[in-house]
C-alpha positions as CSV (number, residue, x, y, z in Angstrom):
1,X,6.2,-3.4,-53.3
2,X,7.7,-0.1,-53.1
3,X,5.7,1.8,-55.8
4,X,2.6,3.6,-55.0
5,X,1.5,2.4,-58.4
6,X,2.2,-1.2,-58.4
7,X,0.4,-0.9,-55.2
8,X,-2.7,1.2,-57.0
9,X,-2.3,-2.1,-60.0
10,X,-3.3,-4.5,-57.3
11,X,-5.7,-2.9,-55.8
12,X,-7.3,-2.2,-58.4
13,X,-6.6,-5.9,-60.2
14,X,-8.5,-7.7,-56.8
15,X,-11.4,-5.5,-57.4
16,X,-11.3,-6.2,-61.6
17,X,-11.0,-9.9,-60.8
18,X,-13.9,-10.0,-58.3
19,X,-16.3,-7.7,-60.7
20,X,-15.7,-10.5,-63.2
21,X,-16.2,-13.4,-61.2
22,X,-19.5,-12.0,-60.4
23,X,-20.6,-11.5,-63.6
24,X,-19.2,-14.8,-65.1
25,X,-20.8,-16.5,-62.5
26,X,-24.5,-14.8,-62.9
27,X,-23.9,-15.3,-66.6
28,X,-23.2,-19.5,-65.8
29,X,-26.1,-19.5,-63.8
30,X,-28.5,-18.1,-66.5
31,X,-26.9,-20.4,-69.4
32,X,-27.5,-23.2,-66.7
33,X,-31.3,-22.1,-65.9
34,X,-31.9,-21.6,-69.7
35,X,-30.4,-25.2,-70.8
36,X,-32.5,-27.0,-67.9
37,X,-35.7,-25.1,-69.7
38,X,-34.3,-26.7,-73.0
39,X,-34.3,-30.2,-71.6
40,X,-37.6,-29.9,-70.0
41,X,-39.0,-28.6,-73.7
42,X,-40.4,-25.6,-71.9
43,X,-40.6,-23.3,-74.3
44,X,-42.0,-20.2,-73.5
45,X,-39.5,-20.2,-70.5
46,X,-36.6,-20.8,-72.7
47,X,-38.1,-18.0,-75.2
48,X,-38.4,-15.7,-71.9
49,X,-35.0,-16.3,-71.0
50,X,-33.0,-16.5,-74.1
51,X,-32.6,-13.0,-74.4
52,X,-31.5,-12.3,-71.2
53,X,-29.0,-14.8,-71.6
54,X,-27.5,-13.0,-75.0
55,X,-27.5,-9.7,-73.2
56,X,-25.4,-11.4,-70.4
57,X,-22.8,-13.2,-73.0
58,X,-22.4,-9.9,-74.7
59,X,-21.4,-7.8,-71.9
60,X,-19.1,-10.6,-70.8
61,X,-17.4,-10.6,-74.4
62,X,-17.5,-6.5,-74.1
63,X,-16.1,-6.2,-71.4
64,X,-13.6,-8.6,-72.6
65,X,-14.4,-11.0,-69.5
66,X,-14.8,-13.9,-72.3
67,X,-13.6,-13.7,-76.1
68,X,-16.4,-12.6,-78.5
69,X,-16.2,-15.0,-80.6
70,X,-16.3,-18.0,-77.5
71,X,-20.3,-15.4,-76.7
72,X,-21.0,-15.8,-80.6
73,X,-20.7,-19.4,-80.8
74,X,-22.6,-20.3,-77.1
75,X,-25.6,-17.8,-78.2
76,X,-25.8,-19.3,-81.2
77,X,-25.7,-22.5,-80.1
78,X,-28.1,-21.9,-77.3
79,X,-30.4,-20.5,-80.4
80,X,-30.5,-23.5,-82.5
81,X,-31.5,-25.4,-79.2
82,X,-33.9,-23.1,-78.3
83,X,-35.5,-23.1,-81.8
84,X,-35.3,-26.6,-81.7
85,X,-37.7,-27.2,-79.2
């Protein structure tokens, strides 16, 4: 690369893509920890926990990580589950 800016672009790209992975992979994590709750029928974990988990999904979708409507549909899935219990 010759271009001090396509040089700037991957720079900056490595450090995008690692930012993400971080917060997809806290975000996994916390969906995982919440469904486990779920399938032990703990509920006032799952209650606890729910909201963080929305909170995570939304920045995700803000930050355009993950599409909106793919946060929309796995809260709201997670909700009915959560109710459920």
């Amino acid at each position: 690369m010759n271009h001090p800016s396509a040089e700037k672009r991957v720079r900056q790209t490595k450090k995008r893509t690692l930012q993400n992975k971080v917060k997809s992979s806290k975000t996994r994590s916390a969906v995982k920890e919440l469904r486990t709750a779920i399938s032990e029928k703990n509920k006032e974990k799952a209650v606890t926990l729910f909201p963080k988990v929305q909170g995570l999904l939304s920045k995700l979708a803000k930050s355009g990580v993950i599409k909106a409507k793919t946060a929309s549909r796995v809260s709201s899935r997670l909700a009915t589950q959560v109710n459920a219990i």
